[in-house]
N, CA, C and O atoms as a GROMACS GRO file, in nm:
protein
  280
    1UNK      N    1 -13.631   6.301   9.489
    1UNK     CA    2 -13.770   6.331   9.514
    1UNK      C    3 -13.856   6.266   9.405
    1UNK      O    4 -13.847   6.300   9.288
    2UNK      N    5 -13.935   6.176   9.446
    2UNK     CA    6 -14.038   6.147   9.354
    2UNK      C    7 -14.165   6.223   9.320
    2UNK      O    8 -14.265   6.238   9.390
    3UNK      N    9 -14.139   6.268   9.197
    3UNK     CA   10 -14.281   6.327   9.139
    3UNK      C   11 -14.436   6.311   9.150
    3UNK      O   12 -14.502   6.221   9.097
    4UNK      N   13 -14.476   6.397   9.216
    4UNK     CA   14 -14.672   6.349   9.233
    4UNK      C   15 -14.714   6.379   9.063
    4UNK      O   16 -14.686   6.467   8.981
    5UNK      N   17 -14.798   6.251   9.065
    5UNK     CA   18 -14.827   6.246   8.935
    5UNK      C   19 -14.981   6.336   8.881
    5UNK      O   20 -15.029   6.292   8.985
    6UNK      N   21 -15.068   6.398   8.833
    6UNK     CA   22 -15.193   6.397   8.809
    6UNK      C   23 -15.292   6.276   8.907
    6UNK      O   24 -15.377   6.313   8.988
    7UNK      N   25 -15.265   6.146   8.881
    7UNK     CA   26 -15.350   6.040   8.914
    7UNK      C   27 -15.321   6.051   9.094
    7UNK      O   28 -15.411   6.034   9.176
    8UNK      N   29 -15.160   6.086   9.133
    8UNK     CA   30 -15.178   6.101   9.252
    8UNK      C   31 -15.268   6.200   9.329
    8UNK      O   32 -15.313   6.187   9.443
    9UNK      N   33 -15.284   6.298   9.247
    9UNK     CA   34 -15.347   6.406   9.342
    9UNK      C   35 -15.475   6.384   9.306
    9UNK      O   36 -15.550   6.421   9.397
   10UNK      N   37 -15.540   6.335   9.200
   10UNK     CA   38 -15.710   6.270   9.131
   10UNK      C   39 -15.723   6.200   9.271
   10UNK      O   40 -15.818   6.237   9.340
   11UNK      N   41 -15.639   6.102   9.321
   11UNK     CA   42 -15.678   5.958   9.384
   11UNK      C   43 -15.596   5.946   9.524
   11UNK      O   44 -15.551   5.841   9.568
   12UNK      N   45 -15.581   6.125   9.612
   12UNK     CA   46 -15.522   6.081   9.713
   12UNK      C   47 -15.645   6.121   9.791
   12UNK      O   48 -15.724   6.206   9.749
   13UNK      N   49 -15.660   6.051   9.920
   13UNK     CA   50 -15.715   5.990  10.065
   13UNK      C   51 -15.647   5.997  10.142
   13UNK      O   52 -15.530   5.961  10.155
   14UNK      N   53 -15.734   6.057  10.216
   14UNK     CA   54 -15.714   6.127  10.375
   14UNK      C   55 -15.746   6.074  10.477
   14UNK      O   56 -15.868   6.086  10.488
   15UNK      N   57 -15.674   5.981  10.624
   15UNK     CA   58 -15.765   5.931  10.674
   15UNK      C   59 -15.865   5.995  10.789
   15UNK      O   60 -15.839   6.107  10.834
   16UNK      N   61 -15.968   5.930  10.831
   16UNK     CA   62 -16.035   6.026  10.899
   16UNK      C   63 -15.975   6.084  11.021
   16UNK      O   64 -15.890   6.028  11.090
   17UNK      N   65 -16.025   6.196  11.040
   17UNK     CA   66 -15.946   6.294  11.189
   17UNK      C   67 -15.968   6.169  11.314
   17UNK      O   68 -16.003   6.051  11.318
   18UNK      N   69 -15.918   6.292  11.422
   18UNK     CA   70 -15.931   6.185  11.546
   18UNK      C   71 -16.051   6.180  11.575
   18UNK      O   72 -16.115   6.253  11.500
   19UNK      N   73 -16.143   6.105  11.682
   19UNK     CA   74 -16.271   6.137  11.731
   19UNK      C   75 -16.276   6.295  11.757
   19UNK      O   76 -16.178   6.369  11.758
   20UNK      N   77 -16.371   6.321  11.772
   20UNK     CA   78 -16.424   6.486  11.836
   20UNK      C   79 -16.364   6.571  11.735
   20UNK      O   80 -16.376   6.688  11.772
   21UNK      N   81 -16.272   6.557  11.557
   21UNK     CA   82 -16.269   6.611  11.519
   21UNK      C   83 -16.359   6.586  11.396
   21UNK      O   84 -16.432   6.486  11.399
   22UNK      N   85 -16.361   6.665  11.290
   22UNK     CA   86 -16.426   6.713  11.187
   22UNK      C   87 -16.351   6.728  11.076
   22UNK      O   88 -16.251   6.793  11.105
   23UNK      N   89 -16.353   6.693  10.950
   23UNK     CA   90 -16.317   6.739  10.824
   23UNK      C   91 -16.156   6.610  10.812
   23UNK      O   92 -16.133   6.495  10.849
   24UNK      N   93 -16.100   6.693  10.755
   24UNK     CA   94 -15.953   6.581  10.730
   24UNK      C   95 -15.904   6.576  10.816
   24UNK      O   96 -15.944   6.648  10.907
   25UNK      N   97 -15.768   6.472  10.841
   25UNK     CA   98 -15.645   6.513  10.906
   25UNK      C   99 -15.539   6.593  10.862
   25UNK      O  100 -15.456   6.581  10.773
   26UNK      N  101 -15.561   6.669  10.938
   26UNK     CA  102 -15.452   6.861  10.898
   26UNK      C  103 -15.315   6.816  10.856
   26UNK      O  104 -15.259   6.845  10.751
   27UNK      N  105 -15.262   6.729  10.966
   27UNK     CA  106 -15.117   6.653  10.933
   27UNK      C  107 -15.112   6.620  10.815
   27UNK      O  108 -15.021   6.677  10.754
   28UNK      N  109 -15.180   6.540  10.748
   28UNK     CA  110 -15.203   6.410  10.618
   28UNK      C  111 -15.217   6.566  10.503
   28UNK      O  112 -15.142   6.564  10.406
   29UNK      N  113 -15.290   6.663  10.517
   29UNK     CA  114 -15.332   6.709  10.431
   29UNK      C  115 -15.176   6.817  10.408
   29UNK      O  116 -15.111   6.822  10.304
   30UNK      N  117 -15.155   6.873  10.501
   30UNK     CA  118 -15.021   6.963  10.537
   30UNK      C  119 -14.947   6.919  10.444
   30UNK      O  120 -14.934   6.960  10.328
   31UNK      N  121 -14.882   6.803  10.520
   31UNK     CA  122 -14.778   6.671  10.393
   31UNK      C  123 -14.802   6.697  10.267
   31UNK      O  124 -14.714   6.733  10.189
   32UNK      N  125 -14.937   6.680  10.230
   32UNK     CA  126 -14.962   6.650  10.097
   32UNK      C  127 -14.894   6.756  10.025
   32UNK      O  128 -14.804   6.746   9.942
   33UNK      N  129 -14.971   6.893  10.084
   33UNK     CA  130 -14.976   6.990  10.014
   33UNK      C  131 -14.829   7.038   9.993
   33UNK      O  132 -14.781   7.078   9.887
   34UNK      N  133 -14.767   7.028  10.110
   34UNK     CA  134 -14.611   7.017  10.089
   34UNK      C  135 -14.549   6.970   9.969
   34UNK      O  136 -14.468   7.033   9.901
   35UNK      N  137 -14.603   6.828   9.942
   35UNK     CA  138 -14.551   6.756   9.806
   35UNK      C  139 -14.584   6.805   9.711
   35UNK      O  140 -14.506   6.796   9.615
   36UNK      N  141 -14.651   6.844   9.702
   36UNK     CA  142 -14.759   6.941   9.534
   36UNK      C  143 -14.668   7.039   9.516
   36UNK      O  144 -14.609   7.049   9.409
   37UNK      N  145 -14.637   7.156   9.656
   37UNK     CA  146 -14.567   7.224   9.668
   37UNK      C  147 -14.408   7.213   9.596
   37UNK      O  148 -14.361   7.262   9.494
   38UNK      N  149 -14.362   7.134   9.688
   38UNK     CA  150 -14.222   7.100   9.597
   38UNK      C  151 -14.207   7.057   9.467
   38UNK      O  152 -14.124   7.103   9.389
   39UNK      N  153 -14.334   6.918   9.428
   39UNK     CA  154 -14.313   6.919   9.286
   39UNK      C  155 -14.306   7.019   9.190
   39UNK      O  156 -14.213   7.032   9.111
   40UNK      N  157 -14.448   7.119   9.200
   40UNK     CA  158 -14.444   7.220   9.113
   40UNK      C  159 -14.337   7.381   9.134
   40UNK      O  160 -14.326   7.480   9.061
   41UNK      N  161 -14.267   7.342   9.277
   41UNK     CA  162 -14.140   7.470   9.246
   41UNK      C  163 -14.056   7.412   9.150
   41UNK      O  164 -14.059   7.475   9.044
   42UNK      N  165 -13.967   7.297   9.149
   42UNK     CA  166 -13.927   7.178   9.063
   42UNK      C  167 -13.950   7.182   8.950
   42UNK      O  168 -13.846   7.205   8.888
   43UNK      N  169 -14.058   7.169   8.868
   43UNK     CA  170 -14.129   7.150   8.770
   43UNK      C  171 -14.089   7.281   8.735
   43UNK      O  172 -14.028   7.300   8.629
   44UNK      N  173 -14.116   7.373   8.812
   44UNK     CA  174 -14.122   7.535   8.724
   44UNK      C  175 -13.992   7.574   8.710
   44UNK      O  176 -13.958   7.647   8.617
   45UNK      N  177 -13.884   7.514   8.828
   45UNK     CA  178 -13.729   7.583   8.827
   45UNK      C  179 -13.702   7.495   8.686
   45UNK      O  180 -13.672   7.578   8.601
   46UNK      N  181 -13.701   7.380   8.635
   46UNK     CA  182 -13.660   7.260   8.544
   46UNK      C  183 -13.687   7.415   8.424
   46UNK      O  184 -13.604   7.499   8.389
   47UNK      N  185 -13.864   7.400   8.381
   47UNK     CA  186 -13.899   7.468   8.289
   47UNK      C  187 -13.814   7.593   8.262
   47UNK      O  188 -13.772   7.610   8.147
   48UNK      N  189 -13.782   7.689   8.366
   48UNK     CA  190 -13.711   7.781   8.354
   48UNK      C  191 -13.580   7.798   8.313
   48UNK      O  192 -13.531   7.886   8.242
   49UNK      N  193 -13.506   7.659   8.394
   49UNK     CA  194 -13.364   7.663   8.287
   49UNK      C  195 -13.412   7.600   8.146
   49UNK      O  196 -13.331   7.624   8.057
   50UNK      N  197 -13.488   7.548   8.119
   50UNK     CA  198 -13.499   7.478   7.956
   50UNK      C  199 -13.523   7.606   7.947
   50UNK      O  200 -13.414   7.655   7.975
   51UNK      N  201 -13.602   7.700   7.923
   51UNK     CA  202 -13.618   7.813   7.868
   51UNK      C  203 -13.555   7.922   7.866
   51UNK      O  204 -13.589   8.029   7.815
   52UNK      N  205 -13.439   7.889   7.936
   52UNK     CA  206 -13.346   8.022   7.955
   52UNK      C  207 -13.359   8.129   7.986
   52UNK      O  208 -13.292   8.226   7.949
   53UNK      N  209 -13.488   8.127   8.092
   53UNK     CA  210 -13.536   8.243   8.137
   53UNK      C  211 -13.529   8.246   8.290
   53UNK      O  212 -13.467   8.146   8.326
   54UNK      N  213 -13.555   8.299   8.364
   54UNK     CA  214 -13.546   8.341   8.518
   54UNK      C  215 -13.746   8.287   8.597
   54UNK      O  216 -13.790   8.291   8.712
   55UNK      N  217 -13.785   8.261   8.517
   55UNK     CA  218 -13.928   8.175   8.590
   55UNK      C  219 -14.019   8.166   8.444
   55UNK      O  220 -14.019   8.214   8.331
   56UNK      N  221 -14.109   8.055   8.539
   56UNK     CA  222 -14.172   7.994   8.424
   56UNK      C  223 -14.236   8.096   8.287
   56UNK      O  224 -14.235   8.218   8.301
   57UNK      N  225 -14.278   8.046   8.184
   57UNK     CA  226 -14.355   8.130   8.096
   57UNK      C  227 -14.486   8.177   8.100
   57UNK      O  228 -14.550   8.136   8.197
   58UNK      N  229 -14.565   8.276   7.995
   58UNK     CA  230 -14.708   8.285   8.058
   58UNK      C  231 -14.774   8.172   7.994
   58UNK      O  232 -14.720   8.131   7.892
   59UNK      N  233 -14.886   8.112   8.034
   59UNK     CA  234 -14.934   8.005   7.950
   59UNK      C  235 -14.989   8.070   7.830
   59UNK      O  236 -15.026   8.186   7.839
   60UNK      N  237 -15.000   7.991   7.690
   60UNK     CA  238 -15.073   8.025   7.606
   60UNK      C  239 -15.215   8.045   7.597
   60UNK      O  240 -15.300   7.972   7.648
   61UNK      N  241 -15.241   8.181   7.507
   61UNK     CA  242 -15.346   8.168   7.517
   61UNK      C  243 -15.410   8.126   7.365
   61UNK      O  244 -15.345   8.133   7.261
   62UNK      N  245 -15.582   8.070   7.379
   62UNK     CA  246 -15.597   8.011   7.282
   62UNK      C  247 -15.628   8.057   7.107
   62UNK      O  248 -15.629   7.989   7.004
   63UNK      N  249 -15.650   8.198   7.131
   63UNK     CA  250 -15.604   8.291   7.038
   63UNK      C  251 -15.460   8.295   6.963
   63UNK      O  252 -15.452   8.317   6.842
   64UNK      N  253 -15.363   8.277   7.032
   64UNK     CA  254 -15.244   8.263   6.975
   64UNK      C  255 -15.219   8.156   6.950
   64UNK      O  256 -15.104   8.119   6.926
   65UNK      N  257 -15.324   8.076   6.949
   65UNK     CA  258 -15.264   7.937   6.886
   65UNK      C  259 -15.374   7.938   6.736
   65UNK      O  260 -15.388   7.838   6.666
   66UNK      N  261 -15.416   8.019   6.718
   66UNK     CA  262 -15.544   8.026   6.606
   66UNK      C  263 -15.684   7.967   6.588
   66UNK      O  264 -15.767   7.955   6.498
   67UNK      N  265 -15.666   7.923   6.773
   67UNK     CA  266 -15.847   7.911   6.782
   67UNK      C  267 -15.886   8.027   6.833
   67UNK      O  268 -15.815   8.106   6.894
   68UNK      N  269 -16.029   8.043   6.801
   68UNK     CA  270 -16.115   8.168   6.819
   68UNK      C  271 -16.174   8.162   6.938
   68UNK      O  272 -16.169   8.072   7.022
   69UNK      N  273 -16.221   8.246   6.941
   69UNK     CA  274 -16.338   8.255   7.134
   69UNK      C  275 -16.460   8.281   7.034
   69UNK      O  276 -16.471   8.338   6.926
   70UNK      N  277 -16.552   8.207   7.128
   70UNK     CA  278 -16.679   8.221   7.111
   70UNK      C  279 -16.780   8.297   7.206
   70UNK      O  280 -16.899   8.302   7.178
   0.00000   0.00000   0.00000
């Protein structure tokens, strides 16, 4: 499986529906979302065995890294 990158999902295009429809093509968009889909179960199962845990971690927050909120 090849990885969707950031730039892929910045710079993917949809082509237009059929006549008499409106908005995207559902198919084209379905697919896509499929791929996002799989990359990031992937991405998160990977993370989870590096971490030796059973699913991903919580993200940090920016307090625990020793910046402040304003």
């Amino acid at each position: 499986m090849r990885y969707l990158t950031p730039d892929d999902v910045r710079n993917v295009a949809f082509a237009k529906p059929p006549i008499g429809k409106r908005g995207y093509n559902e198919d084209q968009v379905d697919s896509f979302l499929d791929d996002v889909e799989a990359t990031l179960r992937d991405l998160y199962a990977r993370l989870a065995r590096y971490e030796g845990s059973s699913g991903p971690a919580a993200p940090e927050r920016p307090e625990d890294r020793g910046f402040r909120r304003y």
